[in-house]
RODO-2510 file (C-alpha; in nm, 4 decimals, decimal comma):
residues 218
     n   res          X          Y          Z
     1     x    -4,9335     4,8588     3,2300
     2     x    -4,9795     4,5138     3,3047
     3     x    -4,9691     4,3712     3,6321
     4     x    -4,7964     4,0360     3,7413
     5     x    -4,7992     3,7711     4,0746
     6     x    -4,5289     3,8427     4,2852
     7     x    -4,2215     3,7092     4,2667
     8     x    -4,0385     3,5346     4,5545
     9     x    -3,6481     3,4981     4,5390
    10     x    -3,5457     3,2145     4,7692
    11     x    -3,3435     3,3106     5,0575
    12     x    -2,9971     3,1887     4,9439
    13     x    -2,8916     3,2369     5,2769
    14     x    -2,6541     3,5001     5,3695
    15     x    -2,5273     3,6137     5,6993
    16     x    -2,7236     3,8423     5,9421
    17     x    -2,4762     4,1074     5,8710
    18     x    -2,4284     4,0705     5,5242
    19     x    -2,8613     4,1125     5,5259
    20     x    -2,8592     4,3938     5,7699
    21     x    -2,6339     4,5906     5,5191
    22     x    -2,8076     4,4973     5,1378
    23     x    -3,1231     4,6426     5,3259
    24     x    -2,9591     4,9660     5,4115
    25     x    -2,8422     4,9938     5,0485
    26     x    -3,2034     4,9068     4,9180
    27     x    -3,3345     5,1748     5,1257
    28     x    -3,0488     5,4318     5,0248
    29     x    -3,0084     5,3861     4,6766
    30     x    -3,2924     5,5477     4,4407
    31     x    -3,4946     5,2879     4,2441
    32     x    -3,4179     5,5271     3,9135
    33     x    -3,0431     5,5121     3,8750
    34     x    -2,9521     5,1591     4,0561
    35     x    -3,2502     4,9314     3,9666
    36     x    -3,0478     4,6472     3,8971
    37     x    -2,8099     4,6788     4,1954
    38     x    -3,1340     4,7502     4,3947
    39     x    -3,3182     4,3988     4,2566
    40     x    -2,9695     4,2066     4,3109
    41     x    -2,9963     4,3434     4,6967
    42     x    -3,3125     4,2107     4,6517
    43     x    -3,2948     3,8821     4,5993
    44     x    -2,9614     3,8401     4,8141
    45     x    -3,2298     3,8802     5,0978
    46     x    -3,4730     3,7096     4,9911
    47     x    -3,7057     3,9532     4,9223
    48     x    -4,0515     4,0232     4,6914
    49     x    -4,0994     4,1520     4,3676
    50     x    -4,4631     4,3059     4,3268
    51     x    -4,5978     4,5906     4,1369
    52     x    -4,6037     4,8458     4,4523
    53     x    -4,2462     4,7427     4,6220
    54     x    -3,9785     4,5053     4,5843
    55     x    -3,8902     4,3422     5,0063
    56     x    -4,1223     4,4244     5,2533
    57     x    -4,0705     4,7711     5,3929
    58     x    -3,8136     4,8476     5,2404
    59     x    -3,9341     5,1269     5,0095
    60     x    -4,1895     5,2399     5,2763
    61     x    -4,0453     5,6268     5,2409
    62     x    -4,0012     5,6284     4,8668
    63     x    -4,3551     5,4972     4,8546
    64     x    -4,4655     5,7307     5,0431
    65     x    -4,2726     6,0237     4,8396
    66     x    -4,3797     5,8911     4,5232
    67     x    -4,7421     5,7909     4,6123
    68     x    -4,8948     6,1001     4,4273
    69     x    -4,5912     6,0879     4,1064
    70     x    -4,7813     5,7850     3,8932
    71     x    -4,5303     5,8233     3,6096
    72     x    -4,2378     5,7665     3,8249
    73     x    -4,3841     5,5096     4,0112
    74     x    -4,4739     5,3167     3,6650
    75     x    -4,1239     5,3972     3,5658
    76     x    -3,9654     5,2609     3,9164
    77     x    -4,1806     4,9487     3,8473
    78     x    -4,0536     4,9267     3,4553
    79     x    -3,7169     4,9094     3,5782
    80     x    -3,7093     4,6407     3,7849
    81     x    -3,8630     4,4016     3,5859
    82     x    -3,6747     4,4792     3,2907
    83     x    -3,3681     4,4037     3,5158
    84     x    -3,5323     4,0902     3,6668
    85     x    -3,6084     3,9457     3,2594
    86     x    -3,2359     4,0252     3,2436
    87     x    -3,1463     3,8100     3,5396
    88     x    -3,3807     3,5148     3,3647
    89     x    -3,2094     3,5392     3,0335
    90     x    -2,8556     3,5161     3,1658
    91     x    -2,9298     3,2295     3,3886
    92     x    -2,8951     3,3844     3,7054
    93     x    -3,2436     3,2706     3,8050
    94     x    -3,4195     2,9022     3,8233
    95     x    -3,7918     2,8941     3,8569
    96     x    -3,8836     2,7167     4,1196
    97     x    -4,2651     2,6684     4,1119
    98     x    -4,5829     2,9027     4,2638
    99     x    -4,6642     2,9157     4,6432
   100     x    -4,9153     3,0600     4,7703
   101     x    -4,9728     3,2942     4,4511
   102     x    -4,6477     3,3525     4,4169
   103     x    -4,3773     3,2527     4,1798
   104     x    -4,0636     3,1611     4,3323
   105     x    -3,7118     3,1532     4,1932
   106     x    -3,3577     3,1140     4,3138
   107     x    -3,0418     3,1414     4,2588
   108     x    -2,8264     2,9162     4,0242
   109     x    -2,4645     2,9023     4,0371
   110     x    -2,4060     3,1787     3,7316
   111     x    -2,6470     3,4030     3,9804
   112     x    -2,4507     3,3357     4,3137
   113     x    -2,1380     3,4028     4,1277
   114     x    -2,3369     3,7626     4,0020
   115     x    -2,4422     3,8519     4,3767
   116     x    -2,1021     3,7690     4,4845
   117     x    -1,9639     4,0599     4,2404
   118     x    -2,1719     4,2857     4,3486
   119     x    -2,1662     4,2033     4,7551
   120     x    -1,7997     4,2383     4,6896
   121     x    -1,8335     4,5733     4,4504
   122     x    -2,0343     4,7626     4,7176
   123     x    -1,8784     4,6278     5,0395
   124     x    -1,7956     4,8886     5,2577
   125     x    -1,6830     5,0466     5,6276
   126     x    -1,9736     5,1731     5,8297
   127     x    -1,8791     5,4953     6,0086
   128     x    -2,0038     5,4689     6,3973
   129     x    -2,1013     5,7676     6,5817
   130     x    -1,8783     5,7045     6,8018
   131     x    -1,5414     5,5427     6,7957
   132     x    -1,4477     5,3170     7,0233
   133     x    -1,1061     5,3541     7,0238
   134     x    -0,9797     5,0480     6,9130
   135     x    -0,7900     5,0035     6,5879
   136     x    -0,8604     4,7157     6,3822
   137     x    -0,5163     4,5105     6,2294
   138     x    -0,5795     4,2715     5,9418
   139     x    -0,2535     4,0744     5,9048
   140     x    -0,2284     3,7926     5,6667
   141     x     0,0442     3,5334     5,5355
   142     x    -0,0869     3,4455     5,2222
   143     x     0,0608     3,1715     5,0551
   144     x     0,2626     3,2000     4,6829
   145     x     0,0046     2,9423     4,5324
   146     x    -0,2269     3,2363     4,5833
   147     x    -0,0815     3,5350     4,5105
   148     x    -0,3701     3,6828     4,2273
   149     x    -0,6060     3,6509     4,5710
   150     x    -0,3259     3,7863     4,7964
   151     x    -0,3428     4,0716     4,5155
   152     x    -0,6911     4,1153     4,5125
   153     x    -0,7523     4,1689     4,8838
   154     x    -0,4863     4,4255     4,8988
   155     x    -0,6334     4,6124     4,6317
   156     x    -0,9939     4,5959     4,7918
   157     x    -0,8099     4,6633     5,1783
   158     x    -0,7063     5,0218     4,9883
   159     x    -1,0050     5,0653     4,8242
   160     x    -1,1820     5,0491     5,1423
   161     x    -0,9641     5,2914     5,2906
   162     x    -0,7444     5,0863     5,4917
   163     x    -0,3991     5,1950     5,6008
   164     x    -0,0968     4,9709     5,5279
   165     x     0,1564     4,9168     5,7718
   166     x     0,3392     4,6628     5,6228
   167     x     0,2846     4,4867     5,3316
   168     x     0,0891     4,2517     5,4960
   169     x    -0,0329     4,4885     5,7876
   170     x    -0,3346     4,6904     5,6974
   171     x    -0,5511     4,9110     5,9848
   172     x    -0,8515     5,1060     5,9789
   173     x    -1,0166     5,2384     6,2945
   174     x    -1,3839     5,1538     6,2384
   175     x    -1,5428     4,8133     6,3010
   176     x    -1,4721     4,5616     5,9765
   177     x    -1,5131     4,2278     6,1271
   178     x    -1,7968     4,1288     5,9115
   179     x    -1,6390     4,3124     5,5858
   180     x    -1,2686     4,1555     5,6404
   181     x    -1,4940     3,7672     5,6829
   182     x    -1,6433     3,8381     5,3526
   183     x    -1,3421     3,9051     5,1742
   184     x    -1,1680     3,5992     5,2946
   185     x    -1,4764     3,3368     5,2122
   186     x    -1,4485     3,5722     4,8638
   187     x    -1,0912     3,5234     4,7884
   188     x    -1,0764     3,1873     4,9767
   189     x    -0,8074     3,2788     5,1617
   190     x    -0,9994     3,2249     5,5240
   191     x    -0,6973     3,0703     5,6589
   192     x    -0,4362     3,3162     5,6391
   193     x    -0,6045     3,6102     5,6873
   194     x    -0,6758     3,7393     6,0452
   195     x    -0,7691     4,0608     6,2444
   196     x    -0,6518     4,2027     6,5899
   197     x    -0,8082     4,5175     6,7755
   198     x    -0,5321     4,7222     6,9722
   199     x    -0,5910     4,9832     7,1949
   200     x    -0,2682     5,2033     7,0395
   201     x    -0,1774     5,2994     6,7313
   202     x     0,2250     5,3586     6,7019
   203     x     0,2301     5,4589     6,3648
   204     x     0,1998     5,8515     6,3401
   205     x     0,1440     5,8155     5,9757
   206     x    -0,1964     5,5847     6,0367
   207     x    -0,3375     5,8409     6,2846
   208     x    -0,3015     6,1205     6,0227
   209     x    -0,4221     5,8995     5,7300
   210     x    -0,7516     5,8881     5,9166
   211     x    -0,7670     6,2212     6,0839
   212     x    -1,0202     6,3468     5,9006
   213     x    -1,2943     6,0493     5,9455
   214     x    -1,1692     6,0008     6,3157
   215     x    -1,3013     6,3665     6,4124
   216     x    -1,6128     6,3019     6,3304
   217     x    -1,6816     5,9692     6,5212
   218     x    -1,5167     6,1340     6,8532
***
């Protein structure tokens, strides 16, 4: 199998959080059935493609658990390559020049667009071990000029889980600060879209929707 330099994506310069949470999916998520999710975590990090790992550290246990299975490393290793050619055949990624003996590409505008899609297609609500007890209230007044964006947050609020009050009252108990900021940079609807935390809940329906995930964060 032949081997190659490493490859360097550019950090394209995502939020701490936003960081914090692709590396958590890298390290979840096996190699074999989400290699191209895996590589677009990746380089939304600004991480390293070599022959033994893809971001520092963050296959350390699957490494380790695959140290002594050659053919499934070699396969692990097939995989995301074939998915990075992909990403250079679409356009997604511009090379940039060697450093240090290593290539180094970044994102074009047809590849921002890509991690976007799939930032936004595995967003989701951390469970805390404990609750804190405050429920979270996104409330928005979204203009009729954009109503297809108005239309696509709801649908991702529900998909998420969240709890609607009103039409424009959704609630979920865990923390989504980071999540609900995303979505309105996303949808660029950052203006009309904010989020409260409230000590009570009045709405007996709410409390029941989330009975189930509330037990075991209490």
């Amino acid at each position: 199998m032949p081997k190659h330099k490493p490859i360097r994506f550019k950090d394209p310069g995502f939020s701490k959080e936003i960081k914090e949470r692709l590396e958590k999916f890298i390290k979840h998520y096996p190699i074999a059935s989400s290699a191209a999710q895996v590589l677009l975590a990746s380089i939304a990090i600004g991480g390293v493609l070599t022959l033994v790992s893809i971001a520092p550290g963050a296959f350390s246990v699957l490494a380790r658990s695959l140290a002594s299975k050659k053919r499934a490393k070699n396969e692990r290793y097939r995989k995301l390559w074939q998915n990075f050619h992909r990403l250079k055949q679409s356009r997604a990624l511009a090379y940039k020049g060697e450093i240090n003996g290593e290539q180094v590409y970044e994102l074009t505008a047809a590849g921002k667009t890509k991690i976007r899609r799939f930032l936004l297609d595995t967003l989701e609500i951390s469970k805390p071990k404990i609750w804190d007890g405050k429920w979270k209230v996104v409330i928005f007044d979204i203009p009729e000029r954009y109503r297809s964006a108005r239309q696509a947050l709801k649908n991702k609020l529900s998909e998420l889980g969240f709890y609607p009050l009103q039409k424009s009252v959704w609630v979920h108990p865990f923390p989504c600060e980071t999540e609900i900021e995303f979505l309105k940079n996303h949808f660029n609807i950052k203006p009309y879209v904010h989020i409260l935390h409230v000590n009570e809940m009045p709405s007996g329906k709410a409390i029941y929707h989330f009975k189930d995930i509330l037990k075991k964060s209490i």
